[in-house]
C-alpha positions in Angstrom: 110.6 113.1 81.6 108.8 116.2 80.2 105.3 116.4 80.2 104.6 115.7 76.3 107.4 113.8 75.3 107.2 110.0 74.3 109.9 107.1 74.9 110.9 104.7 72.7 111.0 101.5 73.8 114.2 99.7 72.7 115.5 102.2 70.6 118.5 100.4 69.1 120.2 103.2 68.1 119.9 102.4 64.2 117.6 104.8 62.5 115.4 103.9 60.1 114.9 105.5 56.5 112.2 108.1 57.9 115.1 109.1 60.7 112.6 107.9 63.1 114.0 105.3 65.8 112.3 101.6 65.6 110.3 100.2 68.2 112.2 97.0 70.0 110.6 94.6 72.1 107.9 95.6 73.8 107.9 95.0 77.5 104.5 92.8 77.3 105.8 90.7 74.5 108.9 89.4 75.9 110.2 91.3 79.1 114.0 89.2 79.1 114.7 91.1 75.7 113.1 94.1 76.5 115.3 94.2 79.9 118.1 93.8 77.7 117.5 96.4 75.2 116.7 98.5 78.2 119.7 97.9 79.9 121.8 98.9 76.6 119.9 102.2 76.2 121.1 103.1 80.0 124.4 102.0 79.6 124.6 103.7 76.1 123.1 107.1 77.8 119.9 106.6 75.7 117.5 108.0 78.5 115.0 109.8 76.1 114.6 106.0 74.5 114.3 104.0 77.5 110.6 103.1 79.0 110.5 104.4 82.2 107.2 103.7 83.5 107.9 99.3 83.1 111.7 100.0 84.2 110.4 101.9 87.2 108.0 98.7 87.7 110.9 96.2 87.5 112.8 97.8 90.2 110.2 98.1 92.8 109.6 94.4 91.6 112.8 94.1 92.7 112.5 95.3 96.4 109.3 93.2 96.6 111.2 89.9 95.1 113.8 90.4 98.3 111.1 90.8 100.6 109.2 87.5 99.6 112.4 85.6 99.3 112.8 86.8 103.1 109.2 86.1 104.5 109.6 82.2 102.9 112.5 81.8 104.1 111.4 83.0 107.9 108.1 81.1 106.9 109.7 77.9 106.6 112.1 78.3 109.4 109.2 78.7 111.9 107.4 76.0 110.2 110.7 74.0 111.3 110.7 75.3 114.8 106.9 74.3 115.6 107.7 70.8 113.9 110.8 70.7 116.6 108.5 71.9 119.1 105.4 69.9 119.0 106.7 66.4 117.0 109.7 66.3 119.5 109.5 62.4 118.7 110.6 63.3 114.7 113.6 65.2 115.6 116.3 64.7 113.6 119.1 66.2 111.3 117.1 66.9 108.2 115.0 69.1 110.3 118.0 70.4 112.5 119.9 70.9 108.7 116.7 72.9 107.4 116.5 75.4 110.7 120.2 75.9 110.6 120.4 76.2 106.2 117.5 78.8 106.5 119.1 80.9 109.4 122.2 81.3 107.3 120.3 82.4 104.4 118.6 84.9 106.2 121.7 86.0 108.7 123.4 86.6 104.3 120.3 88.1 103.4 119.7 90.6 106.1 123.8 91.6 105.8 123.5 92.0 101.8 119.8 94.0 102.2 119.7 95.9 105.9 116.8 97.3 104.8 114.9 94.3 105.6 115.6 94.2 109.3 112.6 96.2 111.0 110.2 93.7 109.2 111.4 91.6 111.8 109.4 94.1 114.2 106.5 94.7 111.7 103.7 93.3 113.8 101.7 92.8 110.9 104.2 91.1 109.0 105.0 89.0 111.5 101.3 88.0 111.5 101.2 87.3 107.7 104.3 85.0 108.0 103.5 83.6 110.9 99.6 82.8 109.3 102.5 80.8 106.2 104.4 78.7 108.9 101.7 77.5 110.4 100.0 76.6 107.4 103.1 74.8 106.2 103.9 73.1 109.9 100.5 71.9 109.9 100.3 70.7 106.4 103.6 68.9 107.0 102.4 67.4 110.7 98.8 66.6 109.4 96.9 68.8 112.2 94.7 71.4 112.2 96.1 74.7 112.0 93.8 75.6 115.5 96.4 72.7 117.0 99.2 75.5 116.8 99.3 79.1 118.4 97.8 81.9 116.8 100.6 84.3 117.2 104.2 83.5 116.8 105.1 82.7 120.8 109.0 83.4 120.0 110.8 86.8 119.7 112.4 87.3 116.3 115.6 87.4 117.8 115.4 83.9 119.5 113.9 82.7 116.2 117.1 83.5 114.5 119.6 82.6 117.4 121.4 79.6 116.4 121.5 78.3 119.6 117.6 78.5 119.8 115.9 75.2 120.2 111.8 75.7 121.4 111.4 72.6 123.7 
């Protein structure tokens, strides 16, 4: 955009009286009809109308929504795993059902969004989600969370083997 010139947001192509373009829905007011009217404007090549800055927003939102999706779903597939591991006496198929359901999902998620795979390296993020699981396994056991390790004891790639069982 050049410096100086102003977007409309939700210009619906009908001009007012003035020739001016009305204002649609802005993006604070209701953002489902604004990122309707938004999409319109792209697909109608209306790029001077559209509001870049909140449609630039949305689609980092976008990246981050993929990447929390991805850290719960690892989150509650450890959480499984320390259950398995340290309440070996409440093994059973809802638990087994749960680690296997949450490996899928992330086995489809990590083929649909590649980009996603070196978090599994990210020592950090493994910290963070790891910090989730435990906090979730020891909700769900009723311990303290200083009962379970401080630092994920598996390797990512055993936590998403299907075969991987932590006895």
């Amino acid at each position: 955009m050049r410096k100086g010139m102003q977007t409309n947001i939700g210009d619906t192509g009908n001009q007012e009286e003035d020739g001016n373009q009305p204002m649609g829905t802005p993006y604070e007011k209701d953002v489902v009809a604004w990122a309707e009217e938004q999409a319109a404007l792209l697909r109608a090549g209306k790029l001077a109308s559209i509001d870049i800055e909140h449609i630039a927003e949305e689609i980092e939102d976008v990246g981050k929504s993929e990447q929390r999706e991805f850290a719960s779903r690892m989150a509650v597939l450890l959480a499984h795993l320390l259950k398995w591991k340290f309440q070996p006496g409440r093994r059973g198929t809802s638990w087994s059902n749960t680690i296997r359901t949450q490996r899928g999902a992330i086995e489809r998620r990590l083929r649909k969004t590649p980009s996603l795979r070196p978090m599994l390296a990210d020592e950090d993020w493994i910290a963070d989600m790891w910090g989730d699981a435990s906090q979730l396994a020891a909700n769900e056991m009723e311990i303290g969370i200083a009962e379970l390790p401080e630092v994920c004891p598996w390797l990512m790639e055993d936590v998403l083997d299907v075969g991987f069982y932590p006895d």
